[in-house]
N, C-alpha and C positions, 0 to 999 in steps of 0.2 A: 328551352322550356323555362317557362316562369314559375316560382314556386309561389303558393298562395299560403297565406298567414292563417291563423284560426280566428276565428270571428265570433260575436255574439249575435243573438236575433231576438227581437223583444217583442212580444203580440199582444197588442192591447186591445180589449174586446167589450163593447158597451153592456149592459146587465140586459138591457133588450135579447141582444146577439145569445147570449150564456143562455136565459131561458127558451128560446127559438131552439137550440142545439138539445136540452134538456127533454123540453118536449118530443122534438125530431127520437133520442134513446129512446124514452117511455113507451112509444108509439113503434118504432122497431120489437121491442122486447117480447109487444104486446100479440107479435104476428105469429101463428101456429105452421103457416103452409102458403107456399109459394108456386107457381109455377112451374112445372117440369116432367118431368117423363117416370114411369114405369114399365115393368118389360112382363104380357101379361101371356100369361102360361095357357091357362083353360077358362073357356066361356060354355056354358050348359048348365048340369046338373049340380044339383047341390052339393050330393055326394061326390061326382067326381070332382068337384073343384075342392073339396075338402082333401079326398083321396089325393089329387094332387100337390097340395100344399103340403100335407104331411110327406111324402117322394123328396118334393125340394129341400125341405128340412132335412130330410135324413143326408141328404148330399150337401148342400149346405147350409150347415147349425148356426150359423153368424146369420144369416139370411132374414128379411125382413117380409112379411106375407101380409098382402091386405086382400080381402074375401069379399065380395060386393056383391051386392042383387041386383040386378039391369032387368025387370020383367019383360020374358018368363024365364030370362037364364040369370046364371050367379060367371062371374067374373074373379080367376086367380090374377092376381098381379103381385110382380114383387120389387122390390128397392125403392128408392128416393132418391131419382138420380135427378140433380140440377140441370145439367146439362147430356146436349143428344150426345155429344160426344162420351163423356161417364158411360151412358145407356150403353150404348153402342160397343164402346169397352167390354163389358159386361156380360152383355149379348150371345158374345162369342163363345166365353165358355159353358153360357147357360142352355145353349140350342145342343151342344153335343149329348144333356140329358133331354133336352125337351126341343126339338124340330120344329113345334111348330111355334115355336115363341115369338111373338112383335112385340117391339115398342110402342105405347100406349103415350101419348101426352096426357100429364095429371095434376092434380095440385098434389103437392110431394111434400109432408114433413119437415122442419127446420130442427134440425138435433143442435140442441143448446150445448156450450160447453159450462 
């Protein structure tokens, strides 16, 4: 085995390049919702998708609920999973309260840090 020395590396970057990359942040920051899935509970009535959304909540309080109107029905869905696999994760323990629960693809929320 050869052993390797420590080295420096030095990146030099034209003021073009700097604001291309600036821009590029600004324009990320600027984005709300992206691509991805939701896992949706109940499609129908108003009340029952309300009625169900408060059920989820009380089982889980961390849980995240968006309530939609698709006419003539209203739409529970809940999480913001990036990806199907997340969902899917997910899924498993949410069908043990709610059976009839799918996977929705949706534009999903970007929770900033």
């Amino acid at each position: 085995m050869q052993a390797q020395s420590e080295g420096g590396l030095t990146v030099h970057s034209s003021e073009k390049i700097k604001k291309v990359i600036a821009k590029k942040l600004a324009y990320n920051k600027s984005i709300e919702q992206v691509s991805g899935f939701r896992i949706q509970l109940f499609y129908g009535s108003e009340e029952g998708a309300r009625k169900t959304g408060e059920e989820f909540l009380s089982l889980f309080p961390e849980g995240k609920t968006k309530l939609q109107f698709d006419s003539p029905d209203w739409k529970l869905m809940v999480g913001n999973y990036k990806t199907k696999l997340e969902a899917d994760r997910a899924l498993v323990e949410i069908k043990e309260a709610f059976v009839t629960a799918i996977i929705v693809p949706a534009m999903v929320d970007i929770e900033r840090e």
